[in-house]
N, C-alpha and C positions, 0 to 999 in steps of 0.2 A: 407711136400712139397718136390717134389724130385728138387734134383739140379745137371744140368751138368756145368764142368770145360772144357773152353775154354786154352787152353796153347796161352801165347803169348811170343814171342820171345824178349826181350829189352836185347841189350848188356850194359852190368854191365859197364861202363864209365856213360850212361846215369844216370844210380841212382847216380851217382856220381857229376856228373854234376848238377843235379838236388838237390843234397842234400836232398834225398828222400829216406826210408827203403825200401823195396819190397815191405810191406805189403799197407804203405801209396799211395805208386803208387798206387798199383792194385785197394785202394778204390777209390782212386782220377780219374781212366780210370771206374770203376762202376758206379761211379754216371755223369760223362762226356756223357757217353754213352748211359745212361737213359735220362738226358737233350736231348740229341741230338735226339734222337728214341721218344723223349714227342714232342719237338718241331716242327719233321717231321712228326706228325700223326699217327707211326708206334706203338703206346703206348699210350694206357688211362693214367689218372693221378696216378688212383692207383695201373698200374702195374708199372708205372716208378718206384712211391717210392718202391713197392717191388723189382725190378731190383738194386736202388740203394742203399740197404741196411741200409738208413739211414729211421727215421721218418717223418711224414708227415711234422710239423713243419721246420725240415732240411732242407728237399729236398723243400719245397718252398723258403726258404732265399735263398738256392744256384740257383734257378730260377731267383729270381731277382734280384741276382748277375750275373745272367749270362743274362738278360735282356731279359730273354724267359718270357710270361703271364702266369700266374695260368690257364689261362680261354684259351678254343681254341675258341669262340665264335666269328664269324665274326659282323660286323656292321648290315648287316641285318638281320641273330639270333637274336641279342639283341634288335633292334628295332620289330621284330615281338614279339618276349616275351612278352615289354611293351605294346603292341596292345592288346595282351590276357591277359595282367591284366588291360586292362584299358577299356576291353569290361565285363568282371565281375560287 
C-alpha cells in the first residue's frame, strides 16, 4: 500500500499544553479524522479503519466513544431490509 504524508504545522507549546508526544498527537489527529470523514459519508467503514491505523475492534470502541454509529443505515434502510427478510 503506497502512503502519502500530509505535514501539519502544531507549534510545540501545544504538545505541551496537551501533555502529548508527537507521535500520540499525530495518532490521536489519524484516527479523529477517520471518525470524522466515517461519520460525514466521505469513508466506508473500512477505509476509516485503514486511515486510522488502528484495528477494526479499536476503531469501533473509539466510534462509540465518540458517539458516532457503526452502521450508516438510515430508518428507512433498515425498515426496508426487514420487509426483505420478511417477504422470504
Amino acid at each position: 500500500m503506497n502512503t502519502i504524508t500530509i505535514p501539519l504545522e502544531v507549534p510545540s507549546d501545544i504538545l505541551v499544553a496537551l501533555n502529548e508526544t508527537e507521535d500520540s498527537l499525530k495518532n490521536e489527529f489519524q484516527t479523529n479524522t477517520a471518525i470524522l470523514l466515517y461519520q460525514r459519508g466521505k469513508l466506508t467503514l473500512g477505509k476509516a479503519i485503514q486511515l486510522s491505523g488502528v484495528g477494526r475492534y479499536e476503531f469501533e470502541k473509539k466510534l462509540a466513544a465518540s458517539k458516532v454509529s457503526v452502521s450508516n443505515l438510515t430508518i428507512d434502510q433498515f425498515f426496508d431490509d426487514v420487509e426483505k427478510l420478511n417477504d422470504k
